[in-house]
PyMOL Python script that loads the backbone (N, CA, C, O; Angstrom):
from pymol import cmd

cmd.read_pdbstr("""\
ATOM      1  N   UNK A   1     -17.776  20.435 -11.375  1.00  0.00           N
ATOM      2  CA  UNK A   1     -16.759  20.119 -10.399  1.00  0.00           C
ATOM      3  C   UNK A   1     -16.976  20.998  -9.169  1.00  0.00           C
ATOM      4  O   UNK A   1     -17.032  22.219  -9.320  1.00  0.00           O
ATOM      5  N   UNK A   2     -17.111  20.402  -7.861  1.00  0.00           N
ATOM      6  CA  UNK A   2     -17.063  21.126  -6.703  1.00  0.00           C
ATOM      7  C   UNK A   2     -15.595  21.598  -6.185  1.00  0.00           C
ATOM      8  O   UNK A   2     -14.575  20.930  -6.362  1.00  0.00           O
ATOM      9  N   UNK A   3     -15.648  22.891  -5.497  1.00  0.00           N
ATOM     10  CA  UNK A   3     -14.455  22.896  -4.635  1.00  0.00           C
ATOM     11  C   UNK A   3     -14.044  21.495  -3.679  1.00  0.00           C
ATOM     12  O   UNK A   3     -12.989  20.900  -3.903  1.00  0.00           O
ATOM     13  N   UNK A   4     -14.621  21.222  -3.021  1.00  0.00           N
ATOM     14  CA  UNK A   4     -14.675  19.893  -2.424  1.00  0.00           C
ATOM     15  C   UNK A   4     -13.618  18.831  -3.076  1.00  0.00           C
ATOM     16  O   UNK A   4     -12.831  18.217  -2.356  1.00  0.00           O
ATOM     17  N   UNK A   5     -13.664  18.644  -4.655  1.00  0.00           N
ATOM     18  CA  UNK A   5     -13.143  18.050  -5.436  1.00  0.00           C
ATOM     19  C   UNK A   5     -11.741  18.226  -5.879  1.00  0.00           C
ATOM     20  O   UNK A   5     -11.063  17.307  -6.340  1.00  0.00           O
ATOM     21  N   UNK A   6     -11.187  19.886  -5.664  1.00  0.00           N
ATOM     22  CA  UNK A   6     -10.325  20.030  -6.086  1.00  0.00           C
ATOM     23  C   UNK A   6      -8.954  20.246  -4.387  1.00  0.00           C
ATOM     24  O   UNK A   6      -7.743  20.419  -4.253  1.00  0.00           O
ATOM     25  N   UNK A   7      -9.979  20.114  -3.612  1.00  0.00           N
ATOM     26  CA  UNK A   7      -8.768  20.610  -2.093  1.00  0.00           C
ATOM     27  C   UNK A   7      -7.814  19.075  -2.063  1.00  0.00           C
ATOM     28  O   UNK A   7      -8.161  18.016  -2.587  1.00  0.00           O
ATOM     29  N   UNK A   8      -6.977  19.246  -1.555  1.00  0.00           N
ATOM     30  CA  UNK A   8      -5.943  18.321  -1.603  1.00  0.00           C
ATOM     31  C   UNK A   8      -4.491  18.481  -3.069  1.00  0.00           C
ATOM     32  O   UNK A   8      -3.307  18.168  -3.195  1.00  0.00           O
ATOM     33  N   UNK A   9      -5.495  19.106  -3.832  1.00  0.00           N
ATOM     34  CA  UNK A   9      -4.387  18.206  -5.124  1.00  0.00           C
ATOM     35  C   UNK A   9      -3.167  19.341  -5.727  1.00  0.00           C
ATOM     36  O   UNK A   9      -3.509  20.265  -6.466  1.00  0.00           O
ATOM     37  N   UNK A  10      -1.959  19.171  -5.378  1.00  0.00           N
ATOM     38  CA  UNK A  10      -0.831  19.732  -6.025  1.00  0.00           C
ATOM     39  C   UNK A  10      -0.999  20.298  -7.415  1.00  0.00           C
ATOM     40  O   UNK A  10      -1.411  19.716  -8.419  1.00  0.00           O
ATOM     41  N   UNK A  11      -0.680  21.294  -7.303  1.00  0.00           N
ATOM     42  CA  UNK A  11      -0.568  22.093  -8.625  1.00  0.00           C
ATOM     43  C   UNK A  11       1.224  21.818  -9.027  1.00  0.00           C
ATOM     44  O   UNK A  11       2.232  21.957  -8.335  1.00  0.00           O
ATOM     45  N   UNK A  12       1.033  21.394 -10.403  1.00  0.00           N
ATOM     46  CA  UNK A  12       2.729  21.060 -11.011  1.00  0.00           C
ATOM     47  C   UNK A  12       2.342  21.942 -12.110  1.00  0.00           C
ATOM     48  O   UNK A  12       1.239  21.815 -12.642  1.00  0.00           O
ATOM     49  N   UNK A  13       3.458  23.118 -12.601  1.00  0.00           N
ATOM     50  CA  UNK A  13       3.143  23.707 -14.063  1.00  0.00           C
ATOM     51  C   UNK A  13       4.404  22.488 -14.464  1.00  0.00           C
ATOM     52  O   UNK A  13       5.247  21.885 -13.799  1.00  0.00           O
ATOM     53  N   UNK A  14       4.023  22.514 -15.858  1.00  0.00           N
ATOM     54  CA  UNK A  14       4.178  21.806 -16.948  1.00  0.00           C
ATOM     55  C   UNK A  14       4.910  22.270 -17.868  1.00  0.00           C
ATOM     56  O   UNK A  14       4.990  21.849 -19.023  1.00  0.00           O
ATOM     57  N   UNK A  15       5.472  23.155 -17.388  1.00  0.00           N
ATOM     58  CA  UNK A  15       6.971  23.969 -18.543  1.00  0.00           C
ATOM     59  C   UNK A  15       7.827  23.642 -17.822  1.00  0.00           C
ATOM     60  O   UNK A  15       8.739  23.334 -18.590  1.00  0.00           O
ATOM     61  N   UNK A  16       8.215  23.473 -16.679  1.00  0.00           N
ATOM     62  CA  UNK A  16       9.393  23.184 -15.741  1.00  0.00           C
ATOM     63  C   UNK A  16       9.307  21.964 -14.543  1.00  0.00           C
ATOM     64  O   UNK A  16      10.239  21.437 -13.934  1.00  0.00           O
ATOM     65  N   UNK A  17       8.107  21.763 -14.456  1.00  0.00           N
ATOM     66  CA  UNK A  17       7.562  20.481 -13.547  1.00  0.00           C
ATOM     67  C   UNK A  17       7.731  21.160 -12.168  1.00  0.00           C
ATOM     68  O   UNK A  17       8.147  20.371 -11.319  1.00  0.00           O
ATOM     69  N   UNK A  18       7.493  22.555 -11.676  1.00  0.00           N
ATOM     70  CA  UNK A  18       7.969  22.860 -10.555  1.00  0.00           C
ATOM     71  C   UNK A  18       6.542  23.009  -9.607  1.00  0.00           C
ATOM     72  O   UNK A  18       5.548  23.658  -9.934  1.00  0.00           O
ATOM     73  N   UNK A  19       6.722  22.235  -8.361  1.00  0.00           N
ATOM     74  CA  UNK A  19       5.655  22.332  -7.189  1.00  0.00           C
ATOM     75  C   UNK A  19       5.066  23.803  -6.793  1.00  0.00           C
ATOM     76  O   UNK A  19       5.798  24.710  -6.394  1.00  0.00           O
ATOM     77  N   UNK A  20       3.462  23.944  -6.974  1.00  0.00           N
ATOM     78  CA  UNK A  20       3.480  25.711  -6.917  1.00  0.00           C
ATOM     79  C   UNK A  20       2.873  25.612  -5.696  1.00  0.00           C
ATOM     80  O   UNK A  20       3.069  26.541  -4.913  1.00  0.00           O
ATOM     81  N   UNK A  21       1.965  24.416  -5.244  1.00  0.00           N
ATOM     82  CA  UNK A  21       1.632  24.740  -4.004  1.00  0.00           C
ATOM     83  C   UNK A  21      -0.207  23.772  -4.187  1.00  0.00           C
ATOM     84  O   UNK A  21      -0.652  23.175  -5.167  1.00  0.00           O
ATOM     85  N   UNK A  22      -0.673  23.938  -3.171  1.00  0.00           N
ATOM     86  CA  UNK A  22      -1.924  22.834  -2.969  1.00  0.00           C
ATOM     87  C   UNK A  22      -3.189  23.845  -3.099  1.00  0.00           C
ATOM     88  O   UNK A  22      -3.162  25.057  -2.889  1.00  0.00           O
ATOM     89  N   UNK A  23      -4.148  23.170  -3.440  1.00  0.00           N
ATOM     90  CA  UNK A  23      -5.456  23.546  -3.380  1.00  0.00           C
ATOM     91  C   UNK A  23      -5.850  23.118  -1.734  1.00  0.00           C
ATOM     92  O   UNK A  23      -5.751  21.967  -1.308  1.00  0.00           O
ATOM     93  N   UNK A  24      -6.358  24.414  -0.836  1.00  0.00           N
ATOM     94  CA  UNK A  24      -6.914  24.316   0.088  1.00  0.00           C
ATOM     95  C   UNK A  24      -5.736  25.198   0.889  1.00  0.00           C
ATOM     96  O   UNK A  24      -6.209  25.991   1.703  1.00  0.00           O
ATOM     97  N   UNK A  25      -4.421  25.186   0.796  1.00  0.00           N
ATOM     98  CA  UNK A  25      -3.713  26.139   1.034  1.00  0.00           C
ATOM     99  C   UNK A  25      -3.626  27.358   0.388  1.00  0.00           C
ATOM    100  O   UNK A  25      -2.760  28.198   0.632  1.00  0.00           O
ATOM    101  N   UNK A  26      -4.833  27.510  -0.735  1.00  0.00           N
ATOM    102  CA  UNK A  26      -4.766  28.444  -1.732  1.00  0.00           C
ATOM    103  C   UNK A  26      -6.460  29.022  -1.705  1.00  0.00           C
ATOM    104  O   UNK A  26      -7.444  28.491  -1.188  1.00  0.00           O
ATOM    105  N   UNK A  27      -6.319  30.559  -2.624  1.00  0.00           N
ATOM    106  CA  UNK A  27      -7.683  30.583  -2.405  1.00  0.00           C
ATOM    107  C   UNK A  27      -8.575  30.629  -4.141  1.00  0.00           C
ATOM    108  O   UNK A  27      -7.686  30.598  -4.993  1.00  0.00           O
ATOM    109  N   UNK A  28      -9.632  30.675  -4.644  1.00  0.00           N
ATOM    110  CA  UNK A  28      -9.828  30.701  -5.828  1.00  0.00           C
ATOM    111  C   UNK A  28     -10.873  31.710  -6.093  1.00  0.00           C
ATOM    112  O   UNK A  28     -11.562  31.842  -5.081  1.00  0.00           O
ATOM    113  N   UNK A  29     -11.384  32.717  -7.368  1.00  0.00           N
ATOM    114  CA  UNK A  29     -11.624  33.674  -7.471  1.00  0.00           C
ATOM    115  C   UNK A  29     -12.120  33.073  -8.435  1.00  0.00           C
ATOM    116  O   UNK A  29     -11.636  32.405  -9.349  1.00  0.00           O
ATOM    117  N   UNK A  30     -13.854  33.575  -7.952  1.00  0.00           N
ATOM    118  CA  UNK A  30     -14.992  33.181  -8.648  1.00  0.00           C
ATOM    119  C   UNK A  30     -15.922  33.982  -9.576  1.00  0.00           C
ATOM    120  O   UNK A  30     -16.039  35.072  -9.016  1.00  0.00           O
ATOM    121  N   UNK A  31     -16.437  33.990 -10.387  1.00  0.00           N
ATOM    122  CA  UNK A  31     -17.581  34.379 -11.425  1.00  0.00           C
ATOM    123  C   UNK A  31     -18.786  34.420 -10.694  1.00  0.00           C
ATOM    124  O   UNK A  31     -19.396  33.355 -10.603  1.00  0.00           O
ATOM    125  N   UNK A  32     -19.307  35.523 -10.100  1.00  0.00           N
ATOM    126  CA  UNK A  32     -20.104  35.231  -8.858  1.00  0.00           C
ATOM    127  C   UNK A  32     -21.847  34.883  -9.814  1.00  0.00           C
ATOM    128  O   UNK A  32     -22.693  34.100  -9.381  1.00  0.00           O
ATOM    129  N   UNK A  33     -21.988  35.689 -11.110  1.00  0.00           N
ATOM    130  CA  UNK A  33     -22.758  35.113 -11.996  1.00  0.00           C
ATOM    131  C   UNK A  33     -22.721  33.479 -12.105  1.00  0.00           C
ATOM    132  O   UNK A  33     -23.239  32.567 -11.461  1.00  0.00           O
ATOM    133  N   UNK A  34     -22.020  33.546 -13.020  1.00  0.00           N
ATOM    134  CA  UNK A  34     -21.442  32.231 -13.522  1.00  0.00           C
ATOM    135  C   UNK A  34     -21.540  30.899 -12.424  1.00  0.00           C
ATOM    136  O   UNK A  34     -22.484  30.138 -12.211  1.00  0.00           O
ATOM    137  N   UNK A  35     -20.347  30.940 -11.901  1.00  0.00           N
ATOM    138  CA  UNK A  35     -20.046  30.011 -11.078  1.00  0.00           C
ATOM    139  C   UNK A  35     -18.597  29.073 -11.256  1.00  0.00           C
ATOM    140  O   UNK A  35     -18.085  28.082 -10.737  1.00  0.00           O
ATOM    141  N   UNK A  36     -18.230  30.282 -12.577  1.00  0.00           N
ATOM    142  CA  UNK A  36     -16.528  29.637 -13.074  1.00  0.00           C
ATOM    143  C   UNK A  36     -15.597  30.378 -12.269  1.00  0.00           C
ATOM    144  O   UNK A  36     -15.753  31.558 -11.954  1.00  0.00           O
ATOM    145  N   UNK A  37     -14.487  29.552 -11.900  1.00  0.00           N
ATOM    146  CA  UNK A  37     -13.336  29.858 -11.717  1.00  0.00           C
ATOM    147  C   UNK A  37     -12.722  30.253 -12.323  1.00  0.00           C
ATOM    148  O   UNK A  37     -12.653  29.615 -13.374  1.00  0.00           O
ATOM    149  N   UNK A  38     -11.687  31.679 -12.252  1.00  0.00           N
ATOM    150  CA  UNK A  38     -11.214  32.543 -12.767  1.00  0.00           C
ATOM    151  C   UNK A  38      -9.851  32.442 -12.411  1.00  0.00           C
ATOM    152  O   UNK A  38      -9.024  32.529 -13.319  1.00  0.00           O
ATOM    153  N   UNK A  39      -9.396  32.240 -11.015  1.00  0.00           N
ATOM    154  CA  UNK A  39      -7.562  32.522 -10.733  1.00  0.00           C
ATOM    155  C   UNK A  39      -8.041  31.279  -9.710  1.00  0.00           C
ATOM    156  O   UNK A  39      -9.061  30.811  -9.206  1.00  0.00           O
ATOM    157  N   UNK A  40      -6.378  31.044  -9.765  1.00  0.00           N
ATOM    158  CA  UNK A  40      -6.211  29.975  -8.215  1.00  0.00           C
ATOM    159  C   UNK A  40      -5.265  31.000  -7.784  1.00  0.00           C
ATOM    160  O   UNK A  40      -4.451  31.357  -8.636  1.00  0.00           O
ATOM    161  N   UNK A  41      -5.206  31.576  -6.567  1.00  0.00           N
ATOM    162  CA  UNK A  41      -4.267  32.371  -5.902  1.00  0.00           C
ATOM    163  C   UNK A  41      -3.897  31.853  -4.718  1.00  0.00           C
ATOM    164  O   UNK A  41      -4.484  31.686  -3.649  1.00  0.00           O
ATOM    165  N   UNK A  42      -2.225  31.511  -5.325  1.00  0.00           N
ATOM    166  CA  UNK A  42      -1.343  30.638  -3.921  1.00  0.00           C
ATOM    167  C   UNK A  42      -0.557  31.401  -3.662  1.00  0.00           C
ATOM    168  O   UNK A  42       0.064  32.047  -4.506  1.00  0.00           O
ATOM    169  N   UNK A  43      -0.426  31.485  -2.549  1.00  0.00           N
ATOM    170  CA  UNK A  43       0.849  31.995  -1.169  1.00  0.00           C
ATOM    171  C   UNK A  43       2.282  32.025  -2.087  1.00  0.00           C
ATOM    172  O   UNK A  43       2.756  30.891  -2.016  1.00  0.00           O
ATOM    173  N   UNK A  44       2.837  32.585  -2.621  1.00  0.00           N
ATOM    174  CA  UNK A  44       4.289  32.098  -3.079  1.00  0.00           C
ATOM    175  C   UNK A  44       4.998  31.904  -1.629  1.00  0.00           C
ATOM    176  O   UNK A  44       5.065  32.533  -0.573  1.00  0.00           O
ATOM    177  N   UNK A  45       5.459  30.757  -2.135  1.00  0.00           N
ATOM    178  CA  UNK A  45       5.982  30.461  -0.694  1.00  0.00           C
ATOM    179  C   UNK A  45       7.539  30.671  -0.507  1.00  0.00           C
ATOM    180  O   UNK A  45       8.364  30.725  -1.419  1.00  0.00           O
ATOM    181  N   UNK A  46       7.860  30.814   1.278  1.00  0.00           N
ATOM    182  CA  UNK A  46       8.653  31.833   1.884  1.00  0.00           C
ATOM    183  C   UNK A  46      10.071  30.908   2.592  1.00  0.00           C
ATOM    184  O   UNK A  46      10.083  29.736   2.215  1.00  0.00           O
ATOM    185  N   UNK A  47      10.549  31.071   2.987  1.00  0.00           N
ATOM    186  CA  UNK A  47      11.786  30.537   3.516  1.00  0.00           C
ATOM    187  C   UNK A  47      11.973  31.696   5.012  1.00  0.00           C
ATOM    188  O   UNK A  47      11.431  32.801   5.000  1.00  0.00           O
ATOM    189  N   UNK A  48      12.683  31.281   6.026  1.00  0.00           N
ATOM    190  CA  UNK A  48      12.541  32.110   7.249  1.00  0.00           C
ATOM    191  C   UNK A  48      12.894  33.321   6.865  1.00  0.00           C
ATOM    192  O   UNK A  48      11.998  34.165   6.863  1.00  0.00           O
ATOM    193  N   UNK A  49      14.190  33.712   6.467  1.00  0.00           N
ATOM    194  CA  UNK A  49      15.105  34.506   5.771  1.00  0.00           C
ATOM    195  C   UNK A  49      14.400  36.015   5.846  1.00  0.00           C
ATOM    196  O   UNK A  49      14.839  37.088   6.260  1.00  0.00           O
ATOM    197  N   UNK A  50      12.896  35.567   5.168  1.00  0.00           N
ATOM    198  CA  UNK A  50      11.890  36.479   4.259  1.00  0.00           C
ATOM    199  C   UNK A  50      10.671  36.729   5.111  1.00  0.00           C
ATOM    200  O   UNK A  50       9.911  37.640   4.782  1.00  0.00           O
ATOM    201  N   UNK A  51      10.337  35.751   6.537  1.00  0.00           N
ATOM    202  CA  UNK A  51       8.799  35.382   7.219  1.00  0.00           C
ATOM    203  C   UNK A  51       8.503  36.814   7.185  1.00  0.00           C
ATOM    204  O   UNK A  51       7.447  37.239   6.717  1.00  0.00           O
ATOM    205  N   UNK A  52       9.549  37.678   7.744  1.00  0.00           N
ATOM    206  CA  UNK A  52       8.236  39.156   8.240  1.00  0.00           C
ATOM    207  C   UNK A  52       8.653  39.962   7.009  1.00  0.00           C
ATOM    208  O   UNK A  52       8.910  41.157   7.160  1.00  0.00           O
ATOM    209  N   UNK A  53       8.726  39.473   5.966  1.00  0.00           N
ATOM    210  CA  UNK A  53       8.212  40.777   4.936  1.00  0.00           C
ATOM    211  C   UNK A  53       7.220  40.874   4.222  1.00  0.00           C
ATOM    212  O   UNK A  53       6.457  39.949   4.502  1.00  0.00           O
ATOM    213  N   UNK A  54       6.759  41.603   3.321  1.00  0.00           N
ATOM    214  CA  UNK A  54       5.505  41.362   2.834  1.00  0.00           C
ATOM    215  C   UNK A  54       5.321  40.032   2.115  1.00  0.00           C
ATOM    216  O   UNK A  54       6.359  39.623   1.595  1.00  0.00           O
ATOM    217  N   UNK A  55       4.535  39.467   2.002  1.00  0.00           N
ATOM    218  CA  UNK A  55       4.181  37.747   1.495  1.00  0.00           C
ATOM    219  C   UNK A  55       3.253  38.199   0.145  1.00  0.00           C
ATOM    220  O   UNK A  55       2.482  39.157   0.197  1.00  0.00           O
ATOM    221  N   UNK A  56       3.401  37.544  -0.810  1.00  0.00           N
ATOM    222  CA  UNK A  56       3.325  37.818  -2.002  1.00  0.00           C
ATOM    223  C   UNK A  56       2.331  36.326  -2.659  1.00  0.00           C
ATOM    224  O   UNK A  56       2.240  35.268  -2.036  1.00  0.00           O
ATOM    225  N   UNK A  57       1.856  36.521  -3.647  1.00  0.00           N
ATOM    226  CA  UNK A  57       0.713  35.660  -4.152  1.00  0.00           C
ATOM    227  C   UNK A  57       0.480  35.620  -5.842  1.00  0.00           C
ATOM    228  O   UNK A  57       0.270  36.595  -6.563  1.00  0.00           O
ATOM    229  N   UNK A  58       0.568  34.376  -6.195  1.00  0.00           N
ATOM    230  CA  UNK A  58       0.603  34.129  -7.271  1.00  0.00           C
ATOM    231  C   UNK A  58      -0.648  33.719  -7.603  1.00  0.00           C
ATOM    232  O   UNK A  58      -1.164  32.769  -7.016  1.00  0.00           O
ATOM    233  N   UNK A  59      -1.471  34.601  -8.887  1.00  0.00           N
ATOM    234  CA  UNK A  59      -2.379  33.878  -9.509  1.00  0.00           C
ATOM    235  C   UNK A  59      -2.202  33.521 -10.625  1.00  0.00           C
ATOM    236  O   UNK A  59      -1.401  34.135 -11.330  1.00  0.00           O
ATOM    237  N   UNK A  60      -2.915  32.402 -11.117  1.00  0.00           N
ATOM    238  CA  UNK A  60      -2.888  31.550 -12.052  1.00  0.00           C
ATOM    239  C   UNK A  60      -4.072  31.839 -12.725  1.00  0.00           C
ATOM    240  O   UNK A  60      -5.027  32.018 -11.968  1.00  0.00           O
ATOM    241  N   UNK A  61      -4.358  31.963 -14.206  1.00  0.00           N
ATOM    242  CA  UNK A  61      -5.469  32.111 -14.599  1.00  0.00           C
ATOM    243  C   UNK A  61      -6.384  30.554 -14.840  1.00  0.00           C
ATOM    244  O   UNK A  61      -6.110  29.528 -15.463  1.00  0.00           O
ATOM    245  N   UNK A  62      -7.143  30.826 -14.311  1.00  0.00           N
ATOM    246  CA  UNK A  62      -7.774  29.107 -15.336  1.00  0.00           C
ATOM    247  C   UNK A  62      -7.758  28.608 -15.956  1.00  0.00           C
ATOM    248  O   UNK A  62      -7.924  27.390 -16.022  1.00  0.00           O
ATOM    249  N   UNK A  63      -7.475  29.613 -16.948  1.00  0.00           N
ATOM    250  CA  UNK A  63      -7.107  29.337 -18.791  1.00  0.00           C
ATOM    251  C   UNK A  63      -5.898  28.521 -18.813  1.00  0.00           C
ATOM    252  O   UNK A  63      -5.645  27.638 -19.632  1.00  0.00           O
ATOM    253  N   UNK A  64      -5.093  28.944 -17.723  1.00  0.00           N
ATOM    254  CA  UNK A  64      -3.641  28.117 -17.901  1.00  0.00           C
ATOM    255  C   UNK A  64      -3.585  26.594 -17.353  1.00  0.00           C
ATOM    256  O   UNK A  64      -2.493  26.025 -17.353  1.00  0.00           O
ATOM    257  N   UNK A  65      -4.821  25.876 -16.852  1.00  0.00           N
ATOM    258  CA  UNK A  65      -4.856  24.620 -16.466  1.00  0.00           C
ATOM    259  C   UNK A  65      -5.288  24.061 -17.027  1.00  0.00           C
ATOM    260  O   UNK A  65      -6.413  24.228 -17.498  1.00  0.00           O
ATOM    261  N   UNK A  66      -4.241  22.777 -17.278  1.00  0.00           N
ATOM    262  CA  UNK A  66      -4.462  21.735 -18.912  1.00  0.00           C
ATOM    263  C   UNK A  66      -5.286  20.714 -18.313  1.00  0.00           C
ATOM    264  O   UNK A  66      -6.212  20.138 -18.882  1.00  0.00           O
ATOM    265  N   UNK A  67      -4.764  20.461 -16.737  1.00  0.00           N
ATOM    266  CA  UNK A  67      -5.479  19.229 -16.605  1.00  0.00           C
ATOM    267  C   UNK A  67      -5.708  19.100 -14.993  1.00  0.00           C
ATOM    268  O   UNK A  67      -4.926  19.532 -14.146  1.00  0.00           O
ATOM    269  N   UNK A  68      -6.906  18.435 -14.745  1.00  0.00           N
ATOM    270  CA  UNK A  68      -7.177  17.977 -13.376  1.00  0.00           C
ATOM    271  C   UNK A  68      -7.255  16.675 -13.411  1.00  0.00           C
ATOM    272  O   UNK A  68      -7.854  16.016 -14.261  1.00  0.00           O
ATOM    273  N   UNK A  69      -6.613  16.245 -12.430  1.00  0.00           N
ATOM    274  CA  UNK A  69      -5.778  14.545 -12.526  1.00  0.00           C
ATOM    275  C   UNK A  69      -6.852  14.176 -10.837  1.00  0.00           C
ATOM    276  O   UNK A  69      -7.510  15.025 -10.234  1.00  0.00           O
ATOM    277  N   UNK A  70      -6.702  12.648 -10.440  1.00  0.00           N
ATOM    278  CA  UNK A  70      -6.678  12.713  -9.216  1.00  0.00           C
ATOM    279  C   UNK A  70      -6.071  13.556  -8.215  1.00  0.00           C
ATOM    280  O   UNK A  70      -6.666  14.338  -7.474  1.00  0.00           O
ATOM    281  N   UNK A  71      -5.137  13.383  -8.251  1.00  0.00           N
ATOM    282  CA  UNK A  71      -3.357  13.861  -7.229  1.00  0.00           C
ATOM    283  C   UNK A  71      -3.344  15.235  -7.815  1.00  0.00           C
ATOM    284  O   UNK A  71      -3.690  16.086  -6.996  1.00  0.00           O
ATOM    285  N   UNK A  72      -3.074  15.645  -8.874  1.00  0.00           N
ATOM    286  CA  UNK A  72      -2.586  16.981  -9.084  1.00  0.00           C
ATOM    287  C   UNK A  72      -3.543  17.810 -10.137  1.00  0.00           C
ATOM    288  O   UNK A  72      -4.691  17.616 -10.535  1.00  0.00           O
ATOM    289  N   UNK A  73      -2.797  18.574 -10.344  1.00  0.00           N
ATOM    290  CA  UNK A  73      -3.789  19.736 -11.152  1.00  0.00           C
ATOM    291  C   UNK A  73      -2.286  20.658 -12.535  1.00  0.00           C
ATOM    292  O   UNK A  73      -1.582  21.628 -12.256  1.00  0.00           O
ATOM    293  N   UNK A  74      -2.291  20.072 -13.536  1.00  0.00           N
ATOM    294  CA  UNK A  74      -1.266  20.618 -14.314  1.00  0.00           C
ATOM    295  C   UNK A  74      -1.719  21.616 -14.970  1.00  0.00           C
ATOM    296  O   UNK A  74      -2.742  21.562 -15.652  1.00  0.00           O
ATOM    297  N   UNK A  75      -0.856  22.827 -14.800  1.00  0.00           N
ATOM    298  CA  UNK A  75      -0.531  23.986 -15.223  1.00  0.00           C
ATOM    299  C   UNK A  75       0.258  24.298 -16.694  1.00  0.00           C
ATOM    300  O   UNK A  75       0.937  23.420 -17.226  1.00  0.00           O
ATOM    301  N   UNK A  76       0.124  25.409 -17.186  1.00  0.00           N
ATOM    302  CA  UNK A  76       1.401  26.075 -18.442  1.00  0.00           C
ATOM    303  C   UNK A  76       1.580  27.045 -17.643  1.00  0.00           C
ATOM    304  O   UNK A  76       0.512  27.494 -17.224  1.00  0.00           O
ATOM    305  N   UNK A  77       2.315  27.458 -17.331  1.00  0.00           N
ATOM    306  CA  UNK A  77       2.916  28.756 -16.610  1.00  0.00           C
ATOM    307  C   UNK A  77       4.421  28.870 -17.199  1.00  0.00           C
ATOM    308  O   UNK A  77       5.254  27.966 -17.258  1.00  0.00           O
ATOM    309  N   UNK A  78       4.565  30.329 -17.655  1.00  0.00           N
ATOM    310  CA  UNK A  78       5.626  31.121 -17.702  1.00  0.00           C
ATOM    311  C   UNK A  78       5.911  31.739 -16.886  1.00  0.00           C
ATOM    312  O   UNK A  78       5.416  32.865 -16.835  1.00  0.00           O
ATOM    313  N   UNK A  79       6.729  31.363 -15.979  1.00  0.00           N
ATOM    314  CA  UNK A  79       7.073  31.956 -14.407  1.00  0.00           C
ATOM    315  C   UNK A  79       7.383  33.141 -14.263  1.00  0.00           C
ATOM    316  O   UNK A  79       7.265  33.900 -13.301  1.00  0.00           O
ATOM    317  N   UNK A  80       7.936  33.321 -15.628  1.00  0.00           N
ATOM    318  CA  UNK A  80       8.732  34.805 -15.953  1.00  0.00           C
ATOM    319  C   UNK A  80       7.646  35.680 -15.898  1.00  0.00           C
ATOM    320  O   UNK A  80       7.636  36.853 -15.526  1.00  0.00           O
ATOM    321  N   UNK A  81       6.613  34.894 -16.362  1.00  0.00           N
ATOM    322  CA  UNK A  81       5.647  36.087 -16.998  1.00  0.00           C
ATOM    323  C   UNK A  81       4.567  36.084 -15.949  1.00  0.00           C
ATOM    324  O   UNK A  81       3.408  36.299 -16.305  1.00  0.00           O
ATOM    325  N   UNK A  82       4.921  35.802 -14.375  1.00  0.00           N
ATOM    326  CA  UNK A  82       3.331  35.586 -13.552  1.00  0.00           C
ATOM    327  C   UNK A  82       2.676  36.581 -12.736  1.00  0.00           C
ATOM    328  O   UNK A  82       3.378  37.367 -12.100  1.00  0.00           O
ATOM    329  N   UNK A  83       1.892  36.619 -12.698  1.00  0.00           N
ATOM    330  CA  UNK A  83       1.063  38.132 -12.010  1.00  0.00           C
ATOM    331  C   UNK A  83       1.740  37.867 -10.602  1.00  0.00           C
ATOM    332  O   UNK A  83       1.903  36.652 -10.490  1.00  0.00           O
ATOM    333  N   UNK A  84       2.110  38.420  -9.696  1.00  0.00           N
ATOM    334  CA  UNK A  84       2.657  38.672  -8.260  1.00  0.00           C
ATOM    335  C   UNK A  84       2.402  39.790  -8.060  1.00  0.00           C
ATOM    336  O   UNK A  84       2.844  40.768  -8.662  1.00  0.00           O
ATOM    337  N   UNK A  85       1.291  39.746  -6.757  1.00  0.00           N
ATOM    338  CA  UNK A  85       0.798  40.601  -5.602  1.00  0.00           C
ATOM    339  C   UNK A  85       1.060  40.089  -4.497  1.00  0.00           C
ATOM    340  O   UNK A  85       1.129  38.939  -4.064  1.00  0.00           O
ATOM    341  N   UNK A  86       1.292  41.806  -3.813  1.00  0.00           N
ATOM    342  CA  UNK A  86       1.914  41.700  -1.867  1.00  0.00           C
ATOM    343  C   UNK A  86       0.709  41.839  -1.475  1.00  0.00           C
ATOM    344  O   UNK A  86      -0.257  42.416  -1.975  1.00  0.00           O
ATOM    345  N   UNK A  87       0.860  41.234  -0.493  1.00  0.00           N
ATOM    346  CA  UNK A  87      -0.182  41.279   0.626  1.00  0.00           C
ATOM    347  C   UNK A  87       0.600  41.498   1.698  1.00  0.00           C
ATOM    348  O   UNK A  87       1.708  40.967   1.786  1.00  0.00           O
ATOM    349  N   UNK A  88      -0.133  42.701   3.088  1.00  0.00           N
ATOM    350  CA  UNK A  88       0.319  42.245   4.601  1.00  0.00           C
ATOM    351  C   UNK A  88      -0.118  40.986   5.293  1.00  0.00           C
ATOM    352  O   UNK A  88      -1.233  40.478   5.170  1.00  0.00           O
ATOM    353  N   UNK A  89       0.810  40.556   5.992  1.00  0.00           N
ATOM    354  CA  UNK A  89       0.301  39.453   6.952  1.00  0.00           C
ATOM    355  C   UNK A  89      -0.391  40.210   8.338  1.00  0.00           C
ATOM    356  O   UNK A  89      -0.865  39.525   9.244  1.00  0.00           O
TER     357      UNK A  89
END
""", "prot")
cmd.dss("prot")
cmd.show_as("cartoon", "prot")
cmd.util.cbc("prot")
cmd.orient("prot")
């Protein structure tokens, strides 16, 4: 599978059906051996409220994606349980 293949398609986890965000608005973290994908790391996304504080990023392990569809890309995620890192803008 190319990157190419996966930009466009919505990520839905599959414990709650909740929208996490798109491939191509996101970045992915590679096996520079290999050539496997390791995390999809998306923007948790912000509301104005929040724009100038630190912006924060959710990765997903690979392991946790059940399925690549046309349209979307389904997840297992325990939200409770998700890695979150700040980043500055």
């Amino acid at each position: 599978m190319r990157l190419s293949d996966l930009v466009g398609k919505e990520i839905i986890n599959i414990v709650n059906g909740a929208r996490l965000g798109v491939i191509g608005e996101s970045d992915l973290t590679v096996d520079m051996e290999t050539g496997d994908i390791q995390h999809i790391i998306l923007p948790r996304r912000t509301n104005l409220l929040n724009f100038w504080v630190d912006k924060q990023q959710i990765q997903i392990p690979w392991e946790m994606v059940r399925k690549v569809g046309d349209e979307v890309i389904i997840v297992e995620l325990d939200q409770g349980n998700l890695n979150f890192e700040r980043y500055s803008v």
